[in-house]
C-alpha positions as CSV (number, residue, x, y, z in Angstrom):
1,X,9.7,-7.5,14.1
2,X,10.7,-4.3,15.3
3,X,11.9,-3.7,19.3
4,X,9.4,-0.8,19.7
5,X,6.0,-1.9,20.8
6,X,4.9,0.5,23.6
7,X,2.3,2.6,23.4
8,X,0.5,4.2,20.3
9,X,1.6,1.5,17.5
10,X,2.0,4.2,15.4
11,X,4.1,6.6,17.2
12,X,7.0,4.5,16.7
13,X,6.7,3.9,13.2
14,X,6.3,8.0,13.3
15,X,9.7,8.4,14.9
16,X,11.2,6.5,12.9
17,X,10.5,8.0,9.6
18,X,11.4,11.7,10.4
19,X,14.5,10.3,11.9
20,X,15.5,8.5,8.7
21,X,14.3,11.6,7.1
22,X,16.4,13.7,9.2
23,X,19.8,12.4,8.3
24,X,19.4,11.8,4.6
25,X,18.1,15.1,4.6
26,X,21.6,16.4,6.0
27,X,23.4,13.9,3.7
28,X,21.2,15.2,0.9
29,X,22.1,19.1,2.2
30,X,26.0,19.0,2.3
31,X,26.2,17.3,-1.5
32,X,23.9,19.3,-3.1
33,X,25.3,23.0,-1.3
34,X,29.1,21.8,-2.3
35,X,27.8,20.4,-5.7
36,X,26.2,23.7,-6.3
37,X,29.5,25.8,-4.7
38,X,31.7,23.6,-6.5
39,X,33.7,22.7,-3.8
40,X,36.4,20.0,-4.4
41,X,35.0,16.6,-2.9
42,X,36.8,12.9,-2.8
43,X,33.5,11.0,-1.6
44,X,32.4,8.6,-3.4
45,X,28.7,8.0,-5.1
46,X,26.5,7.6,-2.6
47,X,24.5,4.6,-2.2
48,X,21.4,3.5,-0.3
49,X,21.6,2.8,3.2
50,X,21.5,-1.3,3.6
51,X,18.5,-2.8,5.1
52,X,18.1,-5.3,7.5
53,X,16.4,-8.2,6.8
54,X,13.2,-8.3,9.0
55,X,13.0,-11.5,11.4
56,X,10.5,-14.3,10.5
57,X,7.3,-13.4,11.4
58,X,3.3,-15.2,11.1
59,X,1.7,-11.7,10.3
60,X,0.8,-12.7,6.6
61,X,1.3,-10.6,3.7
62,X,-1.5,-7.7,3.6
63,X,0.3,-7.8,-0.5
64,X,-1.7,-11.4,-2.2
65,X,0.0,-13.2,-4.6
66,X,-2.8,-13.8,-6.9
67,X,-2.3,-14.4,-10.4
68,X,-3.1,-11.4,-13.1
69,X,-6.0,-12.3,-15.7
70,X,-7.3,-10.6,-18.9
71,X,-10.2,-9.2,-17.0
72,X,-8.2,-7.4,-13.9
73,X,-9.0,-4.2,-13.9
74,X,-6.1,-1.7,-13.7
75,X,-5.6,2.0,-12.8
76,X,-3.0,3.9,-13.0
77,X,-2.5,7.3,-11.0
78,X,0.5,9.8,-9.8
79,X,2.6,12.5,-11.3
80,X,4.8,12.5,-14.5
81,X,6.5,9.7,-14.4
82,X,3.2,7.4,-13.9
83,X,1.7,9.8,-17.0
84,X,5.1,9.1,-19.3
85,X,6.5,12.6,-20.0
86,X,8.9,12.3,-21.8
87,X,8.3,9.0,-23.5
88,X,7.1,10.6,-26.7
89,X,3.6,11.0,-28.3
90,X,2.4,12.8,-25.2
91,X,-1.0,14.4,-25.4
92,X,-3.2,17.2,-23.2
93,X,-1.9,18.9,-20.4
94,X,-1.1,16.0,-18.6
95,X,1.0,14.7,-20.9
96,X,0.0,11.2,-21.2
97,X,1.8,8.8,-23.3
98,X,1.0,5.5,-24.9
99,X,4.8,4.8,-24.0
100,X,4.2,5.6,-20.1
101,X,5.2,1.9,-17.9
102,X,1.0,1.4,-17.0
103,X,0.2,1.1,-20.8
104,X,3.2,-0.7,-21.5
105,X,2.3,-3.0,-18.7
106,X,-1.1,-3.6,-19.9
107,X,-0.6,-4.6,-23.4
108,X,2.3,-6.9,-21.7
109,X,0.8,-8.2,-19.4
110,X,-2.2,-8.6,-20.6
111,X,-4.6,-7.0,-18.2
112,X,-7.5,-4.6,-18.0
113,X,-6.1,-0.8,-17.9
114,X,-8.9,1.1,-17.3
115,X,-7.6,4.7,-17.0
116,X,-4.3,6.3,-16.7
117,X,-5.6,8.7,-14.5
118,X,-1.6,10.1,-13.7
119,X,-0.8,13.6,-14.7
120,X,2.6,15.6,-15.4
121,X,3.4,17.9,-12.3
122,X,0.7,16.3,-10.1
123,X,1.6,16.8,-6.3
124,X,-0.3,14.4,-3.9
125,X,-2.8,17.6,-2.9
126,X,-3.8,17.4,-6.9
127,X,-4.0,13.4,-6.5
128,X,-6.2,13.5,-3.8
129,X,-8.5,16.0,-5.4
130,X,-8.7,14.8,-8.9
131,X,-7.6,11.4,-9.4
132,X,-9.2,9.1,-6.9
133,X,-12.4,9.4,-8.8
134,X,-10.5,7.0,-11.1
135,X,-11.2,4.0,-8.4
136,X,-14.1,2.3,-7.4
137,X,-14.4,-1.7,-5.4
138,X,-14.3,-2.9,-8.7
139,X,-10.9,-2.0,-9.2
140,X,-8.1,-5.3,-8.8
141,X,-5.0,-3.0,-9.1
142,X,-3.4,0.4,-8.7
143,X,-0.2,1.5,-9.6
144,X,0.7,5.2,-7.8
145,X,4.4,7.6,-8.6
146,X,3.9,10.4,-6.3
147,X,5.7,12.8,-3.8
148,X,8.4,14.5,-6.0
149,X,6.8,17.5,-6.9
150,X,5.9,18.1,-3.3
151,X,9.3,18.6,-2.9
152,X,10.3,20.3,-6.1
153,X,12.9,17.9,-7.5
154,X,12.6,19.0,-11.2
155,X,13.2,22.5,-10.1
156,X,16.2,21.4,-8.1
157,X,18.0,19.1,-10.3
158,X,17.2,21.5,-13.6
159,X,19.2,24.5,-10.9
160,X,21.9,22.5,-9.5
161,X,22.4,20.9,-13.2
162,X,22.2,24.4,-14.6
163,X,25.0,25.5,-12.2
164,X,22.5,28.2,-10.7
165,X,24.2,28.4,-7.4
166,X,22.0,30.9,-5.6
167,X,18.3,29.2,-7.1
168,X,20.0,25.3,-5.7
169,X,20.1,26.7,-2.2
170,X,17.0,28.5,-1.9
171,X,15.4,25.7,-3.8
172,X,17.2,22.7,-1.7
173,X,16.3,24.8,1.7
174,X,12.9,24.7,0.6
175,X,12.6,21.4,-0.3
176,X,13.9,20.1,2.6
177,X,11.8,21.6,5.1
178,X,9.0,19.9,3.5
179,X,10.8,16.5,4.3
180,X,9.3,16.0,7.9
181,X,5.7,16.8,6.3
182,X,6.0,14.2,3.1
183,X,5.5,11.5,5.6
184,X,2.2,12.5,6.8
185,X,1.3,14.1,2.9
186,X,2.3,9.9,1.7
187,X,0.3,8.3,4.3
188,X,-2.6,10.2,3.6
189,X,-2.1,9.4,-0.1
190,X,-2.1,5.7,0.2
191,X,-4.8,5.7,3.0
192,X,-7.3,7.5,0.5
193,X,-5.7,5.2,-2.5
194,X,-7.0,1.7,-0.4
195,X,-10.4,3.4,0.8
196,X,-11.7,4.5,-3.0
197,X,-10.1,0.8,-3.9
198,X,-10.9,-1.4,-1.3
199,X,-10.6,-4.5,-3.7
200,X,-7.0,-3.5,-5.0
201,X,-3.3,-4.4,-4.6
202,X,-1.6,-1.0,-4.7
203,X,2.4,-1.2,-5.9
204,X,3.7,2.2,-5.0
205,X,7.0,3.0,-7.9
206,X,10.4,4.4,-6.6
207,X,12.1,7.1,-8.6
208,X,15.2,6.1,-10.5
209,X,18.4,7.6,-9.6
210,X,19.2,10.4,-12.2
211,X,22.7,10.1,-12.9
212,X,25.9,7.4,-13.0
213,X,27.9,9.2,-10.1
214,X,30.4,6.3,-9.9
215,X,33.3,8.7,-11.1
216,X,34.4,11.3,-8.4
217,X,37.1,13.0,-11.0
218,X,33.9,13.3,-13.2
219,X,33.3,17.2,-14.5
220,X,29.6,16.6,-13.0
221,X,30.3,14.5,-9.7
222,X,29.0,17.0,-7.7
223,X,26.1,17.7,-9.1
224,X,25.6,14.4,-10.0
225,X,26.0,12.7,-6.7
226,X,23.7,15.8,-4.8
227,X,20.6,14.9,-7.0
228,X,21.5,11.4,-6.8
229,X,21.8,12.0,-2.2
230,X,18.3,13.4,-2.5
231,X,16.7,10.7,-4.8
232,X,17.6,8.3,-2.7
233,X,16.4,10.3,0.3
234,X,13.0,10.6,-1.1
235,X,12.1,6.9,-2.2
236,X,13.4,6.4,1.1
237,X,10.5,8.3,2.7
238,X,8.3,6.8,0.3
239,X,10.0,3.4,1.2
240,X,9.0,3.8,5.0
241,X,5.6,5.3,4.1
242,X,4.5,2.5,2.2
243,X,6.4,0.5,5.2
244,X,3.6,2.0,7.8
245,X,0.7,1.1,5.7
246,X,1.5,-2.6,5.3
247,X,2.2,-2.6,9.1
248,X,-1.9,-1.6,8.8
249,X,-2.4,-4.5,6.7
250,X,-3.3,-2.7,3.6
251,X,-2.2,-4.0,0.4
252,X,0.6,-2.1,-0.7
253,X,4.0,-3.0,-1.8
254,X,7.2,-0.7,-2.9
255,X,9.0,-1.4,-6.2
256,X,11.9,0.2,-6.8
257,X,13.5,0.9,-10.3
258,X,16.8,1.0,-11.0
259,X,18.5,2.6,-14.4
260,X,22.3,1.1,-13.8
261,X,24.1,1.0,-16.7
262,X,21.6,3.4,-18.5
263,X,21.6,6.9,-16.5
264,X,22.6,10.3,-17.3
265,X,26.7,10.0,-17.9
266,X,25.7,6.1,-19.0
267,X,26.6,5.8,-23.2
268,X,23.2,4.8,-23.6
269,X,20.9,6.5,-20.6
270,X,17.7,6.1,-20.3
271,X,16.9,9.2,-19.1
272,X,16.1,12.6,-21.7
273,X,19.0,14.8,-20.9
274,X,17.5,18.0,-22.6
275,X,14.4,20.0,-22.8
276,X,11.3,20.3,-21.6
277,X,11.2,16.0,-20.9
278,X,15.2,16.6,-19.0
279,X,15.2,14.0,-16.1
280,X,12.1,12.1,-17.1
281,X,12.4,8.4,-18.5
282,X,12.7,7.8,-22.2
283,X,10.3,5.3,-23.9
284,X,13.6,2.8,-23.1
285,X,12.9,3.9,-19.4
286,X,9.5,3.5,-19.0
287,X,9.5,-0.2,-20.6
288,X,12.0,-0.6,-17.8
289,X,9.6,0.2,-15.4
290,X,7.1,-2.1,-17.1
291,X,9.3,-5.0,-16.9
292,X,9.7,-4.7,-13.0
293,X,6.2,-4.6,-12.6
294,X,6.2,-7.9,-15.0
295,X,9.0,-9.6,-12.4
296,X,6.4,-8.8,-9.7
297,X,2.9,-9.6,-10.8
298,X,3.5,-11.9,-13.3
299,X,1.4,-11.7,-16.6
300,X,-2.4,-12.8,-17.0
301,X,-2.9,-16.2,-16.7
């Protein structure tokens, strides 16, 4: 357990967020300015801060382990990457594809999807107003991407990859004085997810990182390693977020995804590098995603 346990239960938990937020948001804010500037740099890729692992505690899981079956009933909601932009054979405005990790999860594992209720561009005001109606107390599980177009991180990776110096900065200044606010944006998010779903587990999906950033004398490093700095700076916001609402003992979980091997600058990325669908998950991607959900639910039984 954690040391702090004076006064609001919360406050603490508060704190700690915008003060993890805080200094990735610096880290995040010196790569991406010099990657834009391109400023001569000898640090290396950055990676995520380690964790330390929590002491033994009898609270019990708010997240059951209970078996998937043919009949769970499944809903998907969140922005792009829960829709499967870029996956191919999107259709509507949403751009919802048959490719996107909740279908291929479904026909894998075997369970109920009801709706993929995700759409491309959707920030957590749009999920709040048009996608809960997707759950109900019937519902056994919900899967939720959500929080990077608060912040704008298409716009920021298509400027700073783009070599817009001028667009990065405004857009990287504005994004990150939205950091302190995501916190508050997430928690409301997940609370209303668990209310309109009372009966559901909820696994919350991490963002890959973009690029492979492992080569410092690499023509993109900089740019690379900045949208990689503020990847990792959003899931973890999302991380902690998800963090307060299992301190609440609702059933959520975080399930990061990672691309190694198969990111932008990789010889086989998983990631479109082009276009309109630049930065979003391939169909390759998306049955990634699929198969970590797999490793943690299991398949119906």
């Amino acid at each position: 357990m954690r040391p702090e346990a004076s006064r609001d239960p919360r406050a603490p938990r508060a704190s700690r967020v915008l003060r993890a937020v805080a200094v990735l948001a610096a880290a995040s804010a010196a790569l991406v300015l010099s990657g834009c500037s391109g400023a001569p740099s000898s640090a290396g890729a950055p990676r995520p801060a380690a964790t330390s692992v929590p002491a033994p505690t009898q609270t019990p899981d708010p997240f059951p382990k209970e078996p998937l079956t043919a009949s769970t009933r499944y809903v998907a909601v969140g922005d792009s990457f829960a829709a499967g932009m870029g996956a191919g054979a999107e259709q509507g405005k949403c751009k919802l594809s048959a490719n996107s990790y909740p279908s291929v999860f479904a026909r894998k594992a075997g369970v109920d999807l009801v709706v993929n209720a995700a759409c491309a561009g959707a920030t957590t005001s749009d999920l709040l107003k048009h996608q809960l109606i997707a759950l109900d107390e019937r519902t056994d599980l919900v899967t939720v991407s959500i929080g990077g177009n608060d912040l704008g991180v298409a716009e920021i990776a298509g400027s700073c990859a783009a070599g817009k110096a001028a667009a990065c900065r405004n857009q990287v200044t504005a994004a990150l004085s939205l950091l302190n606010v995501l916190p508050d944006r997430l928690d409301t998010v997940y609370s209303a997810i668990a209310q309109a779903a009372p009966n559901a587990r909820i696994v919350v999906t991490g963002y890959t990182l973009l690029y492979d950033a492992s080569d410092p004398s690499a023509p993109d490093f900089q740019t690379a390693a900045a949208i990689n700095a503020a990847t990792i700076g959003l899931n973890e916001v999302i991380r902690q977020a998800v963090d307060q609402q299992r301190a609440d003992g609702k059933p959520l979980t975080y399930l990061p995804v990672d691309f190694t091997g198969h990111a932008i600058g990789d010889r086989r990325p998983w990631l479109n590098t082009s276009g309109a669908d630049v930065f979003h998950p391939t169909a390759a991607g998306y049955a990634e995603y699929a198969s970590r959900l797999i490793q943690l639910l299991g398949k119906a039984q």
